[in-house]
KEKE-3310 file (N, C-alpha, C; in steps of 0.2 Angstrom, whole numbers, plus 5000, padded with zeros to 4 digits):
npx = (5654:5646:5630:5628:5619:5624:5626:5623:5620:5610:5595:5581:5566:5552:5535:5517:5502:5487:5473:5458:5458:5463:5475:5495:5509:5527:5544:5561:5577:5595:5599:5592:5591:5590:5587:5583:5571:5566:5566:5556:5546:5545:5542:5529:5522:5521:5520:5510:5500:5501:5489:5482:5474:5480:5491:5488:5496:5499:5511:5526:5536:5551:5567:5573:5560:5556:5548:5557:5567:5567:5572:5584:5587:5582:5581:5575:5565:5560:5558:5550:5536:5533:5530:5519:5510:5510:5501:5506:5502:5507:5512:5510:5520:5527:5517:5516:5509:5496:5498:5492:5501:5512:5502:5502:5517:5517:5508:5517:5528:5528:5521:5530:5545:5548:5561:5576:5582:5594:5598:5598:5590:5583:5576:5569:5562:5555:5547:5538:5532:5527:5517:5510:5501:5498:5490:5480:5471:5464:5464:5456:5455:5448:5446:5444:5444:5443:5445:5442:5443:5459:5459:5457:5468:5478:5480:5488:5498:5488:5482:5467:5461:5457:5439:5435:5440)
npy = (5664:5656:5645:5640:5628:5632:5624:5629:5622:5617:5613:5610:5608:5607:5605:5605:5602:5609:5602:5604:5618:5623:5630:5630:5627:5632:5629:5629:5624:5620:5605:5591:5582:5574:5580:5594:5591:5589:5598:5604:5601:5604:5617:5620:5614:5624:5633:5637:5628:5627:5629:5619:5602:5590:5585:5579:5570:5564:5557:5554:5539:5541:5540:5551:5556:5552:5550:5548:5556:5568:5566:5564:5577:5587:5591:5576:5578:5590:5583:5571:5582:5584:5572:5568:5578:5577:5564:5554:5546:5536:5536:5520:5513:5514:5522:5534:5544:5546:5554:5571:5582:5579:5584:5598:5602:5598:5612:5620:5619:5622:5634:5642:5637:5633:5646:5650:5651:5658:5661:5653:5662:5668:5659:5656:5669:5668:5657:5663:5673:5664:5654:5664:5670:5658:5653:5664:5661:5651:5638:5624:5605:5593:5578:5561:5548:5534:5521:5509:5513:5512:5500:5492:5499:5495:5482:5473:5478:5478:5462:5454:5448:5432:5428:5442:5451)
npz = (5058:5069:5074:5081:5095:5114:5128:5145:5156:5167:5174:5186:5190:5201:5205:5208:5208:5211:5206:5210:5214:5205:5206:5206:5213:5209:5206:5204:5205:5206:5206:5207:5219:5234:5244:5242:5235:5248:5254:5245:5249:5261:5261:5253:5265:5273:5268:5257:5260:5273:5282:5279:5287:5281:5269:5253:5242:5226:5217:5206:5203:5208:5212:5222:5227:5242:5258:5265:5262:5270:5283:5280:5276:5288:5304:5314:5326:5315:5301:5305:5309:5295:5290:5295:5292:5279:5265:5255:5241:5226:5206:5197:5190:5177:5172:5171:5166:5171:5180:5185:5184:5178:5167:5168:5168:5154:5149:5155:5148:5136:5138:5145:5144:5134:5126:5126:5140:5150:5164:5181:5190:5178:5174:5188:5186:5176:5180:5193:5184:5177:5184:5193:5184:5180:5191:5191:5181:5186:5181:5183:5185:5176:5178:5170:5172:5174:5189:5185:5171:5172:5176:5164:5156:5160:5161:5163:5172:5181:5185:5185:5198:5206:5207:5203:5209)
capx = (5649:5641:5623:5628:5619:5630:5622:5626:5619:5604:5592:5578:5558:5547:5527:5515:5496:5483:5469:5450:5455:5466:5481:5498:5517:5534:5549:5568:5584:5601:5599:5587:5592:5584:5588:5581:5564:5564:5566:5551:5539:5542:5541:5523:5516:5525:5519:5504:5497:5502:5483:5480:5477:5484:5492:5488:5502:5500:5517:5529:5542:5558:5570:5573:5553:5553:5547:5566:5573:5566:5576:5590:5588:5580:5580:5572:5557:5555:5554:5541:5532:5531:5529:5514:5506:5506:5500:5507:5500:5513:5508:5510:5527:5525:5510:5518:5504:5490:5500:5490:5507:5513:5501:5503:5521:5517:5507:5522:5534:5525:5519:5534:5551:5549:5564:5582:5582:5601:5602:5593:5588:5579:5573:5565:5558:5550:5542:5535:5528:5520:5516:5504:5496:5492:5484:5475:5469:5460:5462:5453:5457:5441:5449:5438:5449:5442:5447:5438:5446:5465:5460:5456:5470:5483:5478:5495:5501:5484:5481:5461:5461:5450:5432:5434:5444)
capy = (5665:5649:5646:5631:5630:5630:5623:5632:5621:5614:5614:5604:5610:5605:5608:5604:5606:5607:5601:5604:5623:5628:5630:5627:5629:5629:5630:5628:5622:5619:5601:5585:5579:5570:5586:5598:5587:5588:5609:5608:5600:5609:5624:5618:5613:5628:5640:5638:5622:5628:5629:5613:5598:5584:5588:5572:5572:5561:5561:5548:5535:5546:5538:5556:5555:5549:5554:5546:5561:5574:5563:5568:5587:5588:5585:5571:5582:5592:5579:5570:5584:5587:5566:5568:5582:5572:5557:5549:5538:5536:5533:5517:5513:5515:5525:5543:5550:5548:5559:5579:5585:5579:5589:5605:5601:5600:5616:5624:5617:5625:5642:5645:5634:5634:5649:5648:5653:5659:5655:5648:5669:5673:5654:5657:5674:5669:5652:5666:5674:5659:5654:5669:5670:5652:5655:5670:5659:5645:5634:5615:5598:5589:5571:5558:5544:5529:5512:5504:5515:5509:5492:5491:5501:5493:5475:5469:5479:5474:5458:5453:5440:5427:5431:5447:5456)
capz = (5063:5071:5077:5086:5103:5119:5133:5150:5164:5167:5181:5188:5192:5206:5202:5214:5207:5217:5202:5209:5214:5198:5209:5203:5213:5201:5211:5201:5208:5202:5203:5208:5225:5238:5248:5237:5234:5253:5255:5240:5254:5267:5257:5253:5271:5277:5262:5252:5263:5281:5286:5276:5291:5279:5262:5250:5236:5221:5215:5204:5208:5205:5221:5227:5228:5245:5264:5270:5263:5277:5287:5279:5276:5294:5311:5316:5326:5309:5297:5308:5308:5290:5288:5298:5287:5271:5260:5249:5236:5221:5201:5195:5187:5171:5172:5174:5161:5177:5186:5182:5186:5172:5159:5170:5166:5149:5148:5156:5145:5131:5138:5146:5143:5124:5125:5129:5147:5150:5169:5187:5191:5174:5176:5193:5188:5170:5184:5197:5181:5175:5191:5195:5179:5178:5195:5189:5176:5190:5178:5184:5177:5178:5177:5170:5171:5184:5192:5179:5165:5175:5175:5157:5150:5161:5162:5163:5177:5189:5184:5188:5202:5204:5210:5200:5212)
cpx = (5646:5635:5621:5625:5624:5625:5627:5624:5611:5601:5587:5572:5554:5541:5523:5508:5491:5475:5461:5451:5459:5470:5486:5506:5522:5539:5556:5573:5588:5603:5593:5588:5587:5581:5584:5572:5561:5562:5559:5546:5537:5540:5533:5520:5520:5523:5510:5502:5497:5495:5480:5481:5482:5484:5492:5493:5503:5507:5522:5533:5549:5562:5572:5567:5550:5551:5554:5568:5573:5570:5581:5591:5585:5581:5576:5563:5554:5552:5548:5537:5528:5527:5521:5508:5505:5507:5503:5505:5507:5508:5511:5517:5526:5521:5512:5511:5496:5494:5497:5495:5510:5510:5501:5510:5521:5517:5514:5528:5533:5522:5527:5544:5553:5554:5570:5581:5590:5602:5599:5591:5584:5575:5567:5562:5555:5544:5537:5532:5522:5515:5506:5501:5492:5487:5479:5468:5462:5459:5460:5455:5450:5446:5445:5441:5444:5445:5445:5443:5455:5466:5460:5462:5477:5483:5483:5497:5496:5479:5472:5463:5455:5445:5430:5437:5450)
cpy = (5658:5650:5642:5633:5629:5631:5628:5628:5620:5614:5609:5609:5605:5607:5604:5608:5603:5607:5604:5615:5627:5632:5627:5629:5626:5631:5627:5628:5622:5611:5596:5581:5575:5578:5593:5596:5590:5597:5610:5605:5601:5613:5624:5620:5619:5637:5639:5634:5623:5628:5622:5608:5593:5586:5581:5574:5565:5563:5553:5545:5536:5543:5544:5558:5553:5553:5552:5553:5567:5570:5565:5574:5591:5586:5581:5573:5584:5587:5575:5575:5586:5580:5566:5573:5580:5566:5557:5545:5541:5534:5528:5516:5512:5519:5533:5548:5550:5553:5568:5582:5585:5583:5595:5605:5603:5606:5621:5625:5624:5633:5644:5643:5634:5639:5645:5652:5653:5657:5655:5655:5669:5665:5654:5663:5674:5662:5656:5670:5671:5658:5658:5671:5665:5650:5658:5667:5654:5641:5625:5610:5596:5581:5565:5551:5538:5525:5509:5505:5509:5502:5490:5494:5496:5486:5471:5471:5479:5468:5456:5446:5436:5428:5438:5453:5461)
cpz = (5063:5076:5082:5093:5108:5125:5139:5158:5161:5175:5182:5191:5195:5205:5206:5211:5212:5210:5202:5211:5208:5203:5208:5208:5208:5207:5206:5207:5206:5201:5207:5215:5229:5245:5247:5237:5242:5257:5250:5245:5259:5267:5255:5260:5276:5274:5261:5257:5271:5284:5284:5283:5288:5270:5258:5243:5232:5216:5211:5207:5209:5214:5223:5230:5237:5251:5266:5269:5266:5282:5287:5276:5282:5300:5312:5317:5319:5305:5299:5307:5301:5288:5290:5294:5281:5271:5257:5245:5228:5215:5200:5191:5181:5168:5173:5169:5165:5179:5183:5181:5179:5164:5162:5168:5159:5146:5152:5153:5137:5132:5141:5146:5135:5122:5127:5134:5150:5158:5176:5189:5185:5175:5180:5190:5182:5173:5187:5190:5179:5179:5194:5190:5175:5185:5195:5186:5181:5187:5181:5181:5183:5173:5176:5169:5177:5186:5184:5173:5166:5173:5168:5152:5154:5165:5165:5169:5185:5187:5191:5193:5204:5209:5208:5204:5211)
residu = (UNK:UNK:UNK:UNK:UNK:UNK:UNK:UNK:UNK:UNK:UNK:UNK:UNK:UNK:UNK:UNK:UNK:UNK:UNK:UNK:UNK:UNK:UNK:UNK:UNK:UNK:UNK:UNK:UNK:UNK:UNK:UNK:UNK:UNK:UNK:UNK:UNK:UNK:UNK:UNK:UNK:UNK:UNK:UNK:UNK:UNK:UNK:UNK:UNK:UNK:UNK:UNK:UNK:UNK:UNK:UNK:UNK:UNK:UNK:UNK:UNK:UNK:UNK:UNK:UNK:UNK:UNK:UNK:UNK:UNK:UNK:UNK:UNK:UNK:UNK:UNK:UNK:UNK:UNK:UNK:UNK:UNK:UNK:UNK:UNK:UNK:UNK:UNK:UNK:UNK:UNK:UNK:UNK:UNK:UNK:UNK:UNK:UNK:UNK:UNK:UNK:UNK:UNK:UNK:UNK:UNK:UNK:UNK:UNK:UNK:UNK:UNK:UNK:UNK:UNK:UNK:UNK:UNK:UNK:UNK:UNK:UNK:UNK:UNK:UNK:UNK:UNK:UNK:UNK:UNK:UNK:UNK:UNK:UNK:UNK:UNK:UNK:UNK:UNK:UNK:UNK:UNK:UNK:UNK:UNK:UNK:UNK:UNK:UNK:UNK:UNK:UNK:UNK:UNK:UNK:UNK:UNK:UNK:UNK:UNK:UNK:UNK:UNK:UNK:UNK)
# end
């Protein structure tokens, strides 16, 4: 008898928190695309955000991260359309621990990834459990982080320029 683990596949989670109202999307896929990235933001301004005028997305610098790839999972007209409903700002390269996303991630990782999960079905439906009971929850980040704080912990990557700027 052996205990040995046997992987089966592996998958990829999109998350998409919305911080001030303790609002959270998860969404799983069978891999990490640019294509994939680009069906998870239309699925937003399309889903949850659709009455939203302009959807602002603090998001990392992952190269399937970008607005190009509605270009290439859309026609033209759509992906304008979608380009045209959000922002962009990106976190710092190196800096992925500003991104919220990242610790609602972790909180995920921990209330609901913490098992073996056998395969991209029971995946998706232990997500849309979490999902809905970590919106029930309305849980807020109150983020206390400033400019100031930034400047100070990542001196090296915004270097002060002269007259204090």
């Amino acid at each position: 008898m052996d205990d040995e683990y046997k992987r089966h596949g592996t998958a990829n989670i999109f998350l998409c928190v919305e911080p001030l109202a303790g609002k959270t999307v998860v969404k799983a896929t069978k891999r990490r695309t640019r294509t994939d990235f680009a069906h998870f933001l239309k699925e937003l301004c399309d889903g949850p955000y659709r009455d939203a005028e302009k959807l602002v997305i603090v998001m990392d610098n992952l190269n399937t991260h970008t607005l190009a790839s509605l270009y290439e999972a859309f026609s033209p007209a759509e992906a304008r359309r979608i380009v045209e409903k959000v922002e962009v700002h990106y976190t710092p390269k190196h800096g992925s621990w500003l991104d919220i996303a990242e610790i609602e991630l972790s909180v995920l990782a921990r209330q609901c990834l913490h098992q073996r999960i056998g395969s991209l079905t029971e995946l998706e439906k232990s997500l849309r459990y979490w999902e809905q009971h970590r919106n029930a929850e309305g849980r807020t980040v109150s983020w206390h982080f400033t400019t100031e704080d930034a400047r100070n912990r990542l001196r090296r990557l915004y270097p002060v320029l002269e007259g204090g700027q």
